[in-house]
C-alpha positions as CSV (number, residue, x, y, z in Angstrom):
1,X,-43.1,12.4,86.5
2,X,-44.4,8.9,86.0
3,X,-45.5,10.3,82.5
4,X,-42.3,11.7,81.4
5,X,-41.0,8.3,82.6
6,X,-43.1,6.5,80.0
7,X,-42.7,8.6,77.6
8,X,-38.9,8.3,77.6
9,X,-39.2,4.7,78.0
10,X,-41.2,4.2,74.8
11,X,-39.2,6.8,72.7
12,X,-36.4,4.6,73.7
13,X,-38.3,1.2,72.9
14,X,-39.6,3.1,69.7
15,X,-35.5,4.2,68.9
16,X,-34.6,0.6,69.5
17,X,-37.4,-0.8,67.0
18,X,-36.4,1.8,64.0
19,X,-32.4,0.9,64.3
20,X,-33.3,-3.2,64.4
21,X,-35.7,-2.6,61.5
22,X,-32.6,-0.3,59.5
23,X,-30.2,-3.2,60.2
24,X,-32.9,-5.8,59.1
25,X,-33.3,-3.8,56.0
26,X,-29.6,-3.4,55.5
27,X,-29.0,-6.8,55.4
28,X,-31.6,-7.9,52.8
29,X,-30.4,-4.7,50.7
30,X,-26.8,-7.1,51.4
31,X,-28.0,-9.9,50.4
32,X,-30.2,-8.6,47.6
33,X,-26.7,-7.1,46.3
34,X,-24.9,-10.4,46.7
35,X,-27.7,-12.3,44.7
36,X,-27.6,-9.8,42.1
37,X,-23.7,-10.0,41.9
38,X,-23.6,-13.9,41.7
39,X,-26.5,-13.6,39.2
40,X,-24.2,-11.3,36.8
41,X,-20.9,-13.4,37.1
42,X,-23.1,-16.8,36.2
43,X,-23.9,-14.6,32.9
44,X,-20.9,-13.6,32.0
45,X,-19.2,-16.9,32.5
46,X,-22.3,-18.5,30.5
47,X,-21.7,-15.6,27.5
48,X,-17.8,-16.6,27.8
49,X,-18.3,-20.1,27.5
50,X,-20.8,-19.9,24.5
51,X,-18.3,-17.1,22.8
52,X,-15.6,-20.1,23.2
53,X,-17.3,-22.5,22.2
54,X,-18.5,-20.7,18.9
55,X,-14.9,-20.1,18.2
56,X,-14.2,-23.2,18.9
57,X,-16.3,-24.7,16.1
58,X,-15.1,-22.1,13.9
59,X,-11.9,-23.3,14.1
60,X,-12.8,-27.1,13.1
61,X,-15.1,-25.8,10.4
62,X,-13.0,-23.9,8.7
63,X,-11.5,-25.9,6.2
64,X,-15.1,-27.0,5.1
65,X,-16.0,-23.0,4.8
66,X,-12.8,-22.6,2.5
67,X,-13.9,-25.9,0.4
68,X,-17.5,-24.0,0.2
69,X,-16.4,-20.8,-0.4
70,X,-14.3,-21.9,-3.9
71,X,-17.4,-24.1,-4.9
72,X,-19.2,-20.8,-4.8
73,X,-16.6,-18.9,-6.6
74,X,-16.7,-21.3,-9.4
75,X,-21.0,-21.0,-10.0
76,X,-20.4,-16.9,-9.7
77,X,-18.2,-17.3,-12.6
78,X,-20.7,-19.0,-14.5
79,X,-23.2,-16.9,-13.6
80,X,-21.7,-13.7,-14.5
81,X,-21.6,-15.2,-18.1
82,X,-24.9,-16.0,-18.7
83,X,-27.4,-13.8,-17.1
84,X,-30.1,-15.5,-15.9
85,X,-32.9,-12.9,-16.9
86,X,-33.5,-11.1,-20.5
87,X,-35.3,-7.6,-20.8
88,X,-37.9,-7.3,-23.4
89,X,-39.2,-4.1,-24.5
């Protein structure tokens, strides 16, 4: 009897061991989650605030892009008058 005693006892010691090691590993699988959560939110709101602030310089350089963009109409005018190579034969 004192066998079957034992036994029982350290089945039940062994029972206790595997549900403190399943909580243990739930709650780093919790806190692994939480990290990784945090972790994609802080890239997001970095990729947010870079997308606004390139729109944001857009929208102060635009007026110089328009200035640039008629300069360049002008010389595409010229070019297309005078080619700039001649083929030979």
């Amino acid at each position: 009897m004192d066998a079957m005693a034992e036994k029982q006892k350290l089945d039940a010691e062994f029972q206790k061991r595997l549900e403190k090691n399943k909580t243990a590993a739930e709650e780093q699988t919790a806190k692994r989650r939480k990290k990784r959560q945090k972790l994609k939110e802080k890239k997001l709101l970095a990729k947010k605030m870079k997308l606004e602030q390139k729109q944001h310089k857009e929208g102060h350089s635009q007026p110089h892009e328009l200035q640039a963009d008629s300069s360049e109409e002008a010389s595409g005018t010229e070019e297309e008058e005078e080619p700039s190579f001649v083929m030979k034969r």
